[in-house]
PQR file of N, CA, C, O and H, with PARSE charges and radii, in Angstrom:
ATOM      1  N   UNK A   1       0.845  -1.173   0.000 -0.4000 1.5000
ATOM      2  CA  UNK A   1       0.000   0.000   0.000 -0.0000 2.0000
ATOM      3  C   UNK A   1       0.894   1.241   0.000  0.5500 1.7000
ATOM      4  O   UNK A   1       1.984   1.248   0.572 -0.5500 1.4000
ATOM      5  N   UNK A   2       0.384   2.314  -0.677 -0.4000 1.5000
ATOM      6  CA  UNK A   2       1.010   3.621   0.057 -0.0000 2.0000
ATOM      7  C   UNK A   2       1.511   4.130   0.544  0.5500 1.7000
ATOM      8  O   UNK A   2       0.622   4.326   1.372 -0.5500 1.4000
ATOM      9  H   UNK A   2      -0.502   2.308  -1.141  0.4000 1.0000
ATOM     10  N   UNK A   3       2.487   4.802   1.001 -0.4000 1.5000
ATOM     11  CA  UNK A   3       2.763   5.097   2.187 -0.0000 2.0000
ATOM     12  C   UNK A   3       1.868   6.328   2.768  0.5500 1.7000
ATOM     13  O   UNK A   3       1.696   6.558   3.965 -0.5500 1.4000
ATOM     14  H   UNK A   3       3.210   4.642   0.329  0.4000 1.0000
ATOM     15  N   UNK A   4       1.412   6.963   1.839 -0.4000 1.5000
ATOM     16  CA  UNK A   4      -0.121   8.170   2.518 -0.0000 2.0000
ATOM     17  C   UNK A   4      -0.833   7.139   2.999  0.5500 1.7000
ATOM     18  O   UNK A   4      -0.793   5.932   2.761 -0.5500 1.4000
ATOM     19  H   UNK A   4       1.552   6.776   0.867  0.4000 1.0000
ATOM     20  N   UNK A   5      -1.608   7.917   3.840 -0.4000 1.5000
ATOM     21  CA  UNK A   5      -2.749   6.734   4.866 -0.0000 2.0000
ATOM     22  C   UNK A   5      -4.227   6.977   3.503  0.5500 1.7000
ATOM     23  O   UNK A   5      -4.845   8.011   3.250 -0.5500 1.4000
ATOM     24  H   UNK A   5      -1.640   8.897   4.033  0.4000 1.0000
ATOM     25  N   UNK A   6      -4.321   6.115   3.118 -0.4000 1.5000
ATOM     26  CA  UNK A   6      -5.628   6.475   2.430 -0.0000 2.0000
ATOM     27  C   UNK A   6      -6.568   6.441   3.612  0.5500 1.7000
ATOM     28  O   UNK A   6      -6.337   6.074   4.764 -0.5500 1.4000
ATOM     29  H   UNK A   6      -3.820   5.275   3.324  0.4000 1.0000
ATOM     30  N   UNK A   7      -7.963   7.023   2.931 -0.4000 1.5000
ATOM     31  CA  UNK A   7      -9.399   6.881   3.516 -0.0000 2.0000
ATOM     32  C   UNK A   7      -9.908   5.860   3.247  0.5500 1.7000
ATOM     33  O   UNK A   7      -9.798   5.514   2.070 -0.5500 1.4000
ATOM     34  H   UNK A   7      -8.150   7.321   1.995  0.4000 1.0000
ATOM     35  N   UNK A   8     -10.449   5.214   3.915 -0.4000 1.5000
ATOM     36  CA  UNK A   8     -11.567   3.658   3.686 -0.0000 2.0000
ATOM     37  C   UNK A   8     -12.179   4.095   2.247  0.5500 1.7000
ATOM     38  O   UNK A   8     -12.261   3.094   1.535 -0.5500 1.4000
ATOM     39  H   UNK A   8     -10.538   5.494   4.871  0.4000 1.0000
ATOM     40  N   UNK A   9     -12.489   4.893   1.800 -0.4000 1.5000
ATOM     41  CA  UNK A   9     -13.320   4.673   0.547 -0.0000 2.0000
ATOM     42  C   UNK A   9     -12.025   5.009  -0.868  0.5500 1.7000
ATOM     43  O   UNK A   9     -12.200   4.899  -2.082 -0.5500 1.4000
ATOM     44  H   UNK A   9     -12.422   5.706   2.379  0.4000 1.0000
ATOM     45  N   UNK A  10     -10.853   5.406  -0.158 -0.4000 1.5000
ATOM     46  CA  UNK A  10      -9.998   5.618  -1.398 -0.0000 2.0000
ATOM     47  C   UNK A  10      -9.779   4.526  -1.731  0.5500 1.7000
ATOM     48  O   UNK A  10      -9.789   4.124  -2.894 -0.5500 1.4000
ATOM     49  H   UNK A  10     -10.712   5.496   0.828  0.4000 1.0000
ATOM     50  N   UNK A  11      -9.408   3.503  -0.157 -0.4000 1.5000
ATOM     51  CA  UNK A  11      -8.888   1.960  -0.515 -0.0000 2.0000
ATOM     52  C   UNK A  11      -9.712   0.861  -1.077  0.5500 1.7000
ATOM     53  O   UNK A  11      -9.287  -0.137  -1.659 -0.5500 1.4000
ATOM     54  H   UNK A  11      -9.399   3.830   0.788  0.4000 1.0000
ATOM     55  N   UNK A  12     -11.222   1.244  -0.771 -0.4000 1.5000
ATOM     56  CA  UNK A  12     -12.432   0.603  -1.380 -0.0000 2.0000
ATOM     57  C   UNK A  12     -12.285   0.941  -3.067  0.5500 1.7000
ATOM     58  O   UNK A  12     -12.525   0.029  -3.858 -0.5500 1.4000
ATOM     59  H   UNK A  12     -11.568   2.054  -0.298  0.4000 1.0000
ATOM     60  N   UNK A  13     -11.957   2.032  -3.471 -0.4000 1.5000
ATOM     61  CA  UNK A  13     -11.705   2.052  -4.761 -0.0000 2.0000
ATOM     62  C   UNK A  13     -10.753   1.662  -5.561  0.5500 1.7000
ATOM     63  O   UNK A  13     -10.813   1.347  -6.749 -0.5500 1.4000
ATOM     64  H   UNK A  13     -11.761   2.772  -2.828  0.4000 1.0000
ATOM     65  N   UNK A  14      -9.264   1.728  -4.346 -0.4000 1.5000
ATOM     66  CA  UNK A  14      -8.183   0.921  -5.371 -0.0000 2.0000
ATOM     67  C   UNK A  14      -8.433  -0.705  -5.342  0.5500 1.7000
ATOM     68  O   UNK A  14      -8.171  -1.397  -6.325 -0.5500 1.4000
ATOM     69  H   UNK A  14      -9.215   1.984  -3.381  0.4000 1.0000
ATOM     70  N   UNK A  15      -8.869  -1.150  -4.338 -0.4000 1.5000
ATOM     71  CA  UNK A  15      -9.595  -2.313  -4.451 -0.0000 2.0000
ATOM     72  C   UNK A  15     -10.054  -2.756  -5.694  0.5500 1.7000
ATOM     73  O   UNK A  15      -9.651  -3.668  -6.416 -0.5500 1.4000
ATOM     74  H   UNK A  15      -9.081  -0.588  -3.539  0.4000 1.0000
ATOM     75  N   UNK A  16     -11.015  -1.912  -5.827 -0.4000 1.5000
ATOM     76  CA  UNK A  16     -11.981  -1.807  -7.030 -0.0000 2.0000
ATOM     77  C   UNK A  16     -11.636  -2.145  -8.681  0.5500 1.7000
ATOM     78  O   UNK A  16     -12.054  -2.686  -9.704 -0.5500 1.4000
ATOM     79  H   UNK A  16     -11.343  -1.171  -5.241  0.4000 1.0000
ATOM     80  N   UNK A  17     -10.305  -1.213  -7.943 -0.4000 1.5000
ATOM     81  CA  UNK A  17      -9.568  -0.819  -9.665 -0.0000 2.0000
ATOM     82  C   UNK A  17      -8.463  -2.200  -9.688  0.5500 1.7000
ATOM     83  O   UNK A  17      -7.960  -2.534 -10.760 -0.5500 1.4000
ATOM     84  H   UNK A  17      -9.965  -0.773  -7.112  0.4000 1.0000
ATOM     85  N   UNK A  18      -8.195  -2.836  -8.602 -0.4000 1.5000
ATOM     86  CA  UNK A  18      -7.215  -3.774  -8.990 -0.0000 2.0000
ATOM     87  C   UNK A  18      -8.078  -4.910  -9.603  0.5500 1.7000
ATOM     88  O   UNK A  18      -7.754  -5.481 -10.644 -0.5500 1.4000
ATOM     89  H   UNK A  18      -8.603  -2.564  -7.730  0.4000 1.0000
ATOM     90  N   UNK A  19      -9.372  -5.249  -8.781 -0.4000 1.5000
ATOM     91  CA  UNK A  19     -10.148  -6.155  -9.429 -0.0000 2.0000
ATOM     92  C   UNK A  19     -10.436  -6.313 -10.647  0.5500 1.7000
ATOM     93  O   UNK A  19     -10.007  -7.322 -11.205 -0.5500 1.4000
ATOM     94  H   UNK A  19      -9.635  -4.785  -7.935  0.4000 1.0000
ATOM     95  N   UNK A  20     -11.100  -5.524 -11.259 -0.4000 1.5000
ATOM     96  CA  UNK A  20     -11.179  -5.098 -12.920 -0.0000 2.0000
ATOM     97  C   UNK A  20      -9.936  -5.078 -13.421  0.5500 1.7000
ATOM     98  O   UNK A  20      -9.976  -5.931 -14.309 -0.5500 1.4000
ATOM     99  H   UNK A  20     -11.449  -4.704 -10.805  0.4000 1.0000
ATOM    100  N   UNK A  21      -8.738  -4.575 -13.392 -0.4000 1.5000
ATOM    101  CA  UNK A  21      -7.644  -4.683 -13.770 -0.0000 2.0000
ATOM    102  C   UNK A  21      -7.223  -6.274 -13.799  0.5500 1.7000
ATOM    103  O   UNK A  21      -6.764  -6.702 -14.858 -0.5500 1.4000
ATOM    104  H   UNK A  21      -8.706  -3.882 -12.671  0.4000 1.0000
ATOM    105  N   UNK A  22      -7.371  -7.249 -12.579 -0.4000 1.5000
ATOM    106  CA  UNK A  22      -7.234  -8.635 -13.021 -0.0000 2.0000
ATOM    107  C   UNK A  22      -8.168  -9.343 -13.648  0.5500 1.7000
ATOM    108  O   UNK A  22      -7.821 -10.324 -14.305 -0.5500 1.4000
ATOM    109  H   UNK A  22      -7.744  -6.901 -11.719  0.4000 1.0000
ATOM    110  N   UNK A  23      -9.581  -8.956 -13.552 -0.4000 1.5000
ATOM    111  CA  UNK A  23     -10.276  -9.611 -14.462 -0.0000 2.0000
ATOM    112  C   UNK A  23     -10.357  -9.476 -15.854  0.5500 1.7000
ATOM    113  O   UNK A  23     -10.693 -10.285 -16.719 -0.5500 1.4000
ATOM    114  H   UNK A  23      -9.864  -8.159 -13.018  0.4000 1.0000
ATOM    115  N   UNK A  24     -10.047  -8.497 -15.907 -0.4000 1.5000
ATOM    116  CA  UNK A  24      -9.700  -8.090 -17.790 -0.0000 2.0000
ATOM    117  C   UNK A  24      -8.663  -8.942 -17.991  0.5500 1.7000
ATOM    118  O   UNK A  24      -8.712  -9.253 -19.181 -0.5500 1.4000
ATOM    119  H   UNK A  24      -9.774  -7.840 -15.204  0.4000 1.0000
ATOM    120  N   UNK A  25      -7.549  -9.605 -17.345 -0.4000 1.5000
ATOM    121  CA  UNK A  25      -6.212  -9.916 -17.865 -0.0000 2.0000
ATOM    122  C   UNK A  25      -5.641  -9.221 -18.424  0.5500 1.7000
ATOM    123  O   UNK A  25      -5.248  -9.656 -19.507 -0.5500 1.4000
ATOM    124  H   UNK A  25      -7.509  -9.352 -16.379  0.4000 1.0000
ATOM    125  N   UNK A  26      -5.272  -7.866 -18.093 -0.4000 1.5000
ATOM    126  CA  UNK A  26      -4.647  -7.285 -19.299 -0.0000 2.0000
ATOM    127  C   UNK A  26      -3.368  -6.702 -19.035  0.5500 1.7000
ATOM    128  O   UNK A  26      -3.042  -5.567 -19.383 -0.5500 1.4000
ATOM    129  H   UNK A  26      -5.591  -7.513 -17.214  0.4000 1.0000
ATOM    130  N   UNK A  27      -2.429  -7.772 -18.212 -0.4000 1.5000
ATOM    131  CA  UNK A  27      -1.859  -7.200 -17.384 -0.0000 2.0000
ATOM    132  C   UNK A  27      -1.028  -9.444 -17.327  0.5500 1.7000
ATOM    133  O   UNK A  27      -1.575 -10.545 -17.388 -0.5500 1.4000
ATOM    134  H   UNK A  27      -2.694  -8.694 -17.929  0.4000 1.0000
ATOM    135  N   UNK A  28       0.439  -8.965 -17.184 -0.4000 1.5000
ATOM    136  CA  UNK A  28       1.278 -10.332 -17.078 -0.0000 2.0000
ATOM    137  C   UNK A  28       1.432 -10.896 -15.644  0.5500 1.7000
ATOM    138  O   UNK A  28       1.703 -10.279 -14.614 -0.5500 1.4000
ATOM    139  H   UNK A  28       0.883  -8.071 -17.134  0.4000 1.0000
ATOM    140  N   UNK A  29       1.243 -11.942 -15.788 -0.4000 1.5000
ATOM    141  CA  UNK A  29       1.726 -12.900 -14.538 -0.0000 2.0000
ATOM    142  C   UNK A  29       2.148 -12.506 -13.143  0.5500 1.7000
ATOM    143  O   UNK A  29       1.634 -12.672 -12.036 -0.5500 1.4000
ATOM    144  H   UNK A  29       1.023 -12.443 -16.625  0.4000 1.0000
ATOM    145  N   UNK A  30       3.327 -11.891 -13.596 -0.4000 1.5000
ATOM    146  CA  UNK A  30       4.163 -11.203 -12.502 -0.0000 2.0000
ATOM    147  C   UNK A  30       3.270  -9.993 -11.698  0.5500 1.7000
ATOM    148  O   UNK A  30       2.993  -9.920 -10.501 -0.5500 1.4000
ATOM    149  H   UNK A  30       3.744 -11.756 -14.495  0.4000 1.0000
ATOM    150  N   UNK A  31       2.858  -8.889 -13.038 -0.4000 1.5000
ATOM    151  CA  UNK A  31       2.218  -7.808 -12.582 -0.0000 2.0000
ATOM    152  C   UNK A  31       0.752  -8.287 -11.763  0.5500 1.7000
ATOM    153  O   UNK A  31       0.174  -7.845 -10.770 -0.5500 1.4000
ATOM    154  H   UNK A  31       3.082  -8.948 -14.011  0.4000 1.0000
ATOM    155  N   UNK A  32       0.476  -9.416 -12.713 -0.4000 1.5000
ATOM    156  CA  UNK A  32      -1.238 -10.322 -11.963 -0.0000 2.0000
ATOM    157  C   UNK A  32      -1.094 -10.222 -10.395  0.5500 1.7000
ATOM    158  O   UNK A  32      -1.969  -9.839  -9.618 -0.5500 1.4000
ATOM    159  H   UNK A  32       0.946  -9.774 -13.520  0.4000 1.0000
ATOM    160  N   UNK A  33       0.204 -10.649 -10.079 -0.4000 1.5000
ATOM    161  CA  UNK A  33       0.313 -11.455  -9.140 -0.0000 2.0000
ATOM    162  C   UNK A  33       0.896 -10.381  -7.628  0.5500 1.7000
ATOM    163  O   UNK A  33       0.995 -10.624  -6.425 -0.5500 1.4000
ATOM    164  H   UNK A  33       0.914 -10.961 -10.710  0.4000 1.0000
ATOM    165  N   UNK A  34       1.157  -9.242  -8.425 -0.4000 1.5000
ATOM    166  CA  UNK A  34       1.773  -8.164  -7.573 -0.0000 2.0000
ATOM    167  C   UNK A  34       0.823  -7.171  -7.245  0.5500 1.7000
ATOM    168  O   UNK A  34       0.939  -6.350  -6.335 -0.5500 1.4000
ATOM    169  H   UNK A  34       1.076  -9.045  -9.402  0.4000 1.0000
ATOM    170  N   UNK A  35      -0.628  -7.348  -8.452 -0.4000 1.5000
ATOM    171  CA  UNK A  35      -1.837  -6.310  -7.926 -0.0000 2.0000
ATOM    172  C   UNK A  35      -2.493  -7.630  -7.039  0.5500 1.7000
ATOM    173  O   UNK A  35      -2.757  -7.335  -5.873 -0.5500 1.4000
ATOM    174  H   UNK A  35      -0.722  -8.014  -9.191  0.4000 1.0000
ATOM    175  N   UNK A  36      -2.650  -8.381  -7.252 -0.4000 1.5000
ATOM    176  CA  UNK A  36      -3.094  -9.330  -6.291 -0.0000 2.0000
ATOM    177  C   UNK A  36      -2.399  -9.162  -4.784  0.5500 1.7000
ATOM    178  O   UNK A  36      -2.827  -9.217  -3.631 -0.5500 1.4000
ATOM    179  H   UNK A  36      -2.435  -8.621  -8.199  0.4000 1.0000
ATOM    180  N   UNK A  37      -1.333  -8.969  -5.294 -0.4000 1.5000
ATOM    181  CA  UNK A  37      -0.761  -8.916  -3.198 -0.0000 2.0000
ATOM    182  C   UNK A  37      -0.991  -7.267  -2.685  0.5500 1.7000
ATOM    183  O   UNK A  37      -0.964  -6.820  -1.539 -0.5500 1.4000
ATOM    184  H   UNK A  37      -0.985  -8.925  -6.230  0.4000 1.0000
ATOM    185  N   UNK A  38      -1.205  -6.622  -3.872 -0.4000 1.5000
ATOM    186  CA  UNK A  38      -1.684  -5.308  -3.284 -0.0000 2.0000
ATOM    187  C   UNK A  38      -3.358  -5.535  -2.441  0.5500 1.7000
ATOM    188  O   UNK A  38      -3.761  -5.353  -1.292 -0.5500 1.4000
ATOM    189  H   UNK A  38      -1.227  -6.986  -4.803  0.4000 1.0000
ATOM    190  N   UNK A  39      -3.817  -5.891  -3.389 -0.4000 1.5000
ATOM    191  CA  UNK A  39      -5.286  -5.964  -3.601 -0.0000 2.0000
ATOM    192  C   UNK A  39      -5.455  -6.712  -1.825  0.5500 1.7000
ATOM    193  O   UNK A  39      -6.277  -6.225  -1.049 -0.5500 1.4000
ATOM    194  H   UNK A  39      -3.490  -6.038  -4.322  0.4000 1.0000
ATOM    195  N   UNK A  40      -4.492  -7.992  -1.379 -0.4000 1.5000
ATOM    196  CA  UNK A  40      -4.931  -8.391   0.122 -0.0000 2.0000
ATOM    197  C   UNK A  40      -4.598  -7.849   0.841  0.5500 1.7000
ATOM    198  O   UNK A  40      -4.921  -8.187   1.980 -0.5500 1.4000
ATOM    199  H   UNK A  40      -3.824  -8.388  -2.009  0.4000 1.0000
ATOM    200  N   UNK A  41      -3.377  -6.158   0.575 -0.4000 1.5000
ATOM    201  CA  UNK A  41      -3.043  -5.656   1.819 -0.0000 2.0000
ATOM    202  C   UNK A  41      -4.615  -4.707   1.671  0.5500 1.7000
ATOM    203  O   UNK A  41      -5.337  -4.528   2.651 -0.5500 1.4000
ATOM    204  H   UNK A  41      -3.114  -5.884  -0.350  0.4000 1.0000
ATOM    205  N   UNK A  42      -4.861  -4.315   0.650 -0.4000 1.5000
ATOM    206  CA  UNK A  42      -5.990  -3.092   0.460 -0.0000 2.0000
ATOM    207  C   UNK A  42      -7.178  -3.777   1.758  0.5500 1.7000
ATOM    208  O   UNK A  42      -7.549  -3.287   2.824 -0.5500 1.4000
ATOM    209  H   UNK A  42      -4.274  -4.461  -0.147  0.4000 1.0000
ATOM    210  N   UNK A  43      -7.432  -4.754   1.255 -0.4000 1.5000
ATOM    211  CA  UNK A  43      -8.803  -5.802   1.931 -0.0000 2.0000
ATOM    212  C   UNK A  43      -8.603  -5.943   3.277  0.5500 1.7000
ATOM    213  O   UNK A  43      -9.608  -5.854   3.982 -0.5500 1.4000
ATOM    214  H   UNK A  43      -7.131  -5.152   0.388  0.4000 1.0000
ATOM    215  N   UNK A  44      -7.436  -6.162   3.858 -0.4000 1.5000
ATOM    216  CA  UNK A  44      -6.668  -6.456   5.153 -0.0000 2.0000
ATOM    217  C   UNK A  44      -7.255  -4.596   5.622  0.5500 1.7000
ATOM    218  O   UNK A  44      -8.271  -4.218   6.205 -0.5500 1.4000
ATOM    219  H   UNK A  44      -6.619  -6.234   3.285  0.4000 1.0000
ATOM    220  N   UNK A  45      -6.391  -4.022   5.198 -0.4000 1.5000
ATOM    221  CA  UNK A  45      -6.630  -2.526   5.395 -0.0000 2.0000
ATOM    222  C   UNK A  45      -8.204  -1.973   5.855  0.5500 1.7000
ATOM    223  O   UNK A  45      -8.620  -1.377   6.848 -0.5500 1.4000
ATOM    224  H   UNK A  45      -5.565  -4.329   4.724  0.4000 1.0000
ATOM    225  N   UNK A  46      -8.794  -2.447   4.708 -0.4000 1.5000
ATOM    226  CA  UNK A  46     -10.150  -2.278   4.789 -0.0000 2.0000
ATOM    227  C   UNK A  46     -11.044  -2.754   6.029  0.5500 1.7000
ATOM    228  O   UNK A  46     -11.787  -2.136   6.790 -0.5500 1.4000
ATOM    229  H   UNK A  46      -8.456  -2.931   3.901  0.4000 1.0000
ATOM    230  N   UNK A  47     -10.703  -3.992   5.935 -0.4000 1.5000
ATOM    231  CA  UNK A  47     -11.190  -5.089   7.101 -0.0000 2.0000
ATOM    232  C   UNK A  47     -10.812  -4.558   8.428  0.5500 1.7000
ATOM    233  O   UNK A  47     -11.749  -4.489   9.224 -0.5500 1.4000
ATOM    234  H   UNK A  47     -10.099  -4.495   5.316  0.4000 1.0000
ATOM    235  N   UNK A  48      -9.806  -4.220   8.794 -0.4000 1.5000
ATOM    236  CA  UNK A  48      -8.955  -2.895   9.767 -0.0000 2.0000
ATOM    237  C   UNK A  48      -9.621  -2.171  10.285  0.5500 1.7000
ATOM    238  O   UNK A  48      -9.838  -1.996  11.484 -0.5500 1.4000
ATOM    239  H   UNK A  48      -9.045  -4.277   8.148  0.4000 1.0000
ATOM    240  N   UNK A  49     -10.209  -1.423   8.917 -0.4000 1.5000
ATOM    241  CA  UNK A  49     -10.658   0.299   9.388 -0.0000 2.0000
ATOM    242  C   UNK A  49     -12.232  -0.449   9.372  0.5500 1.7000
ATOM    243  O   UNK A  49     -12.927   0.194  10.159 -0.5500 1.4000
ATOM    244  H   UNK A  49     -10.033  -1.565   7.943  0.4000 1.0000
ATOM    245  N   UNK A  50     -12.683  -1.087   9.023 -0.4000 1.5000
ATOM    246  CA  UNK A  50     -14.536  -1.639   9.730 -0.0000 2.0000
ATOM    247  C   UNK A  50     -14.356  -2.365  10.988  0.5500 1.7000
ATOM    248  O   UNK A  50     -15.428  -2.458  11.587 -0.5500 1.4000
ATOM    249  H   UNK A  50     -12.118  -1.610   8.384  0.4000 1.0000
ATOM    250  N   UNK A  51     -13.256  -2.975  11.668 -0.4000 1.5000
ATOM    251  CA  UNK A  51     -13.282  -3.461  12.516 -0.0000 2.0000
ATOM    252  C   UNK A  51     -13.515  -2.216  13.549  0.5500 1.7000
ATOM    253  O   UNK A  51     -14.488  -2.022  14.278 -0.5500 1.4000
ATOM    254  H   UNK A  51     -12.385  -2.899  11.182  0.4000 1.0000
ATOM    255  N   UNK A  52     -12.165  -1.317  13.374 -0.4000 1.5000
ATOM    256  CA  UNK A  52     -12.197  -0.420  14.414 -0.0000 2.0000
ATOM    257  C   UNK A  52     -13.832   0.333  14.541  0.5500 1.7000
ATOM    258  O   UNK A  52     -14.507   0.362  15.571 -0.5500 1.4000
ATOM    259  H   UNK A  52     -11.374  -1.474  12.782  0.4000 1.0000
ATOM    260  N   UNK A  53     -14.138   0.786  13.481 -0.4000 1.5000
ATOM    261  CA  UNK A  53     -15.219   1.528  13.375 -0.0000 2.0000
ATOM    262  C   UNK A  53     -16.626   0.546  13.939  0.5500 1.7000
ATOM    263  O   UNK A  53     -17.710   1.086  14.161 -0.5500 1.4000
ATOM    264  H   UNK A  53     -13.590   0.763  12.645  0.4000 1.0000
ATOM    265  N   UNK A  54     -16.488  -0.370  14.050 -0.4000 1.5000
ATOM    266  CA  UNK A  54     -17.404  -1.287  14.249 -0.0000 2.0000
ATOM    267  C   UNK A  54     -17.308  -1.201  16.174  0.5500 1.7000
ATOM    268  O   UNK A  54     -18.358  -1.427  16.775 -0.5500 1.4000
ATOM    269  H   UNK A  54     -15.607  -0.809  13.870  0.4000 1.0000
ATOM    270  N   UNK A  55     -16.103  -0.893  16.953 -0.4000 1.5000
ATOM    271  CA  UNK A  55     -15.733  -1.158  18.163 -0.0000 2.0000
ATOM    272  C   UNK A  55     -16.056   0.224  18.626  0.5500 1.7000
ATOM    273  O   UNK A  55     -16.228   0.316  19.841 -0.5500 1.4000
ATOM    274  H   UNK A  55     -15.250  -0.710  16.465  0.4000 1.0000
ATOM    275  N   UNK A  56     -16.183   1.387  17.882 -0.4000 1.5000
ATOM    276  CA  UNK A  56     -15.861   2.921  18.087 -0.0000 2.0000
ATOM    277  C   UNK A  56     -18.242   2.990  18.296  0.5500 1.7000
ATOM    278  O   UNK A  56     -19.012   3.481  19.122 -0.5500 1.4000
ATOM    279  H   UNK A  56     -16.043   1.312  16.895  0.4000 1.0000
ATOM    280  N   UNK A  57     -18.317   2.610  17.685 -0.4000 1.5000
ATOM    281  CA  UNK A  57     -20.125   2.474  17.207 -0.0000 2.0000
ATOM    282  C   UNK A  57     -20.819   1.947  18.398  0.5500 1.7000
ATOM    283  O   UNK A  57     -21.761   2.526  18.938 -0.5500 1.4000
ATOM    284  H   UNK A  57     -17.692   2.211  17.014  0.4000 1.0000
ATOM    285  N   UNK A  58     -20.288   0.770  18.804 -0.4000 1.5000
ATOM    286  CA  UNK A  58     -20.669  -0.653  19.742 -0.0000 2.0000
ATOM    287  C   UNK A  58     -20.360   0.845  21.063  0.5500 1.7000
ATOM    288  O   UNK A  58     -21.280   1.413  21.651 -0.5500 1.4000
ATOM    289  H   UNK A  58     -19.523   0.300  18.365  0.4000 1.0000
ATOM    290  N   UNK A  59     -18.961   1.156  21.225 -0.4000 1.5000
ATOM    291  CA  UNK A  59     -19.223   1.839  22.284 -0.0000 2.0000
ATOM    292  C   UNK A  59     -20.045   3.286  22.415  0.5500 1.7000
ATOM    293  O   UNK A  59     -20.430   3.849  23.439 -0.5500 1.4000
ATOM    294  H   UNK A  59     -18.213   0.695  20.747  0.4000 1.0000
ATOM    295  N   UNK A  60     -20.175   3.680  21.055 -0.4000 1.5000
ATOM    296  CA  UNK A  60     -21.196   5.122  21.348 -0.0000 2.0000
ATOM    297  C   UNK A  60     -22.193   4.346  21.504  0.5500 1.7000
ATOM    298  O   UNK A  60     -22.809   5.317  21.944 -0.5500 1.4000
ATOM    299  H   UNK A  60     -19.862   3.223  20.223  0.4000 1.0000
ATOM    300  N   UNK A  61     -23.242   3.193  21.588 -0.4000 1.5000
ATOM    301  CA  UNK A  61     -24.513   2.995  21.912 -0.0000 2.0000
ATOM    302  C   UNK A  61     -24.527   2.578  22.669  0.5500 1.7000
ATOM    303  O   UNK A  61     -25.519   2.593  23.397 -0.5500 1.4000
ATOM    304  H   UNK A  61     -22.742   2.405  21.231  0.4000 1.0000
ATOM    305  N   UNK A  62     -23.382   1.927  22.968 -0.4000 1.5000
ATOM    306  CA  UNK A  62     -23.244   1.597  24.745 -0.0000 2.0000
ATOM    307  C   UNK A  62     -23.719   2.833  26.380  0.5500 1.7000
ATOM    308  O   UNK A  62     -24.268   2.745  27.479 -0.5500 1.4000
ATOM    309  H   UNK A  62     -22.576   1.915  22.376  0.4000 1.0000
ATOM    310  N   UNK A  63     -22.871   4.122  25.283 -0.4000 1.5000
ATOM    311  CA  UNK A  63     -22.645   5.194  26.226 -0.0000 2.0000
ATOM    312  C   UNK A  63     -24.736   5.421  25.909  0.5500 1.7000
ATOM    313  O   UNK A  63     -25.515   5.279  26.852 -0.5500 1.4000
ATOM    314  H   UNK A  63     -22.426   4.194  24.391  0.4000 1.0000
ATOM    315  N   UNK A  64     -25.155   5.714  24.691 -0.4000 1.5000
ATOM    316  CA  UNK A  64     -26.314   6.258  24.842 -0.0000 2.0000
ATOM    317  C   UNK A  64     -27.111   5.366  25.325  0.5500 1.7000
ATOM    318  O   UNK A  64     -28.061   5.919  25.878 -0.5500 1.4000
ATOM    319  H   UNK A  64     -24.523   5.830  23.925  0.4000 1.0000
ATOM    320  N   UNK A  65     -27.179   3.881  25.386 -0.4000 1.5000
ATOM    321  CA  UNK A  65     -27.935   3.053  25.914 -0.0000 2.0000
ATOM    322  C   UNK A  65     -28.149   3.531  27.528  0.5500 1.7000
ATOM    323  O   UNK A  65     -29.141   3.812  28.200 -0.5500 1.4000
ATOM    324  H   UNK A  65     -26.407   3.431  24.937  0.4000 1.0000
ATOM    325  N   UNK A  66     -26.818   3.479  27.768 -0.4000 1.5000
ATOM    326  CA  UNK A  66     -26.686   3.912  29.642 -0.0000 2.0000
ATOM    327  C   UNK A  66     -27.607   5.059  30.027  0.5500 1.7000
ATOM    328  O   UNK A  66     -28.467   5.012  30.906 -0.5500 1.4000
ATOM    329  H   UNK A  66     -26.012   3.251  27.222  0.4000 1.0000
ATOM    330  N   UNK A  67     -27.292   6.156  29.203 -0.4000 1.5000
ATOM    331  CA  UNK A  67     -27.847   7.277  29.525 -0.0000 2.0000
ATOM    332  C   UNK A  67     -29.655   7.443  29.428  0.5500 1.7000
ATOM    333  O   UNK A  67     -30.390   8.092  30.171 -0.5500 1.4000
ATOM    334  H   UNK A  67     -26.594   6.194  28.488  0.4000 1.0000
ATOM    335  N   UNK A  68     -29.988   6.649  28.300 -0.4000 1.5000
ATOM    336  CA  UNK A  68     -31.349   5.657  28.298 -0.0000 2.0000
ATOM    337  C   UNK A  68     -31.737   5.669  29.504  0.5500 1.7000
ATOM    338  O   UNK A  68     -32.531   6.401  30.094 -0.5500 1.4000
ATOM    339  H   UNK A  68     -29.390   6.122  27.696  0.4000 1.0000
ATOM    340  N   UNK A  69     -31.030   4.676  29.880 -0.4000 1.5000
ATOM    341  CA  UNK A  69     -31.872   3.854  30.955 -0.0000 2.0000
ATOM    342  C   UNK A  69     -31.957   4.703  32.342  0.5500 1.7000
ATOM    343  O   UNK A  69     -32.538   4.196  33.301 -0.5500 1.4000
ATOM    344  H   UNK A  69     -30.384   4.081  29.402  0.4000 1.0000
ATOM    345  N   UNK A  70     -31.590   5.522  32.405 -0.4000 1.5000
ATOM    346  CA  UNK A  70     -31.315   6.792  33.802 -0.0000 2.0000
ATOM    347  C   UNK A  70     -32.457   7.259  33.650  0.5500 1.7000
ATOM    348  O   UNK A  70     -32.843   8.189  34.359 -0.5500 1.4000
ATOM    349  H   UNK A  70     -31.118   5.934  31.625  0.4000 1.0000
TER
END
């Protein structure tokens, strides 16, 4: 990846673009095989930034649940 921090939706798009780029084939072995290892850090990355955001969510409804119930 990058060394700039992309945004979840920049990396959702290079994602995007590596996919189509291997499904066309239009592109050799080597290069196949080097957007492919991009493409699992992108997904890894991705998977990353929904995890956190998924833990950041869980605890804001946690906090408003509490305040709920008062």
């Amino acid at each position: 990846m990058e060394e700039k921090q992309l945004t979840f939706e920049e990396a959702i798009n290079k994602l995007n673009e590596i996919t189509n780029r291997i499904q066309k084939s239009d592109c050799s072995l080597d290069e196949g095989f080097a957007l492919f290892e991009e493409g699992v850090k992108l997904a890894d990355y991705c998977s990353q930034r929904l995890e956190e955001y998924n833990v950041k969510l869980q605890q804001l409804t946690g906090k408003l649940e509490g305040k709920n119930e008062q």
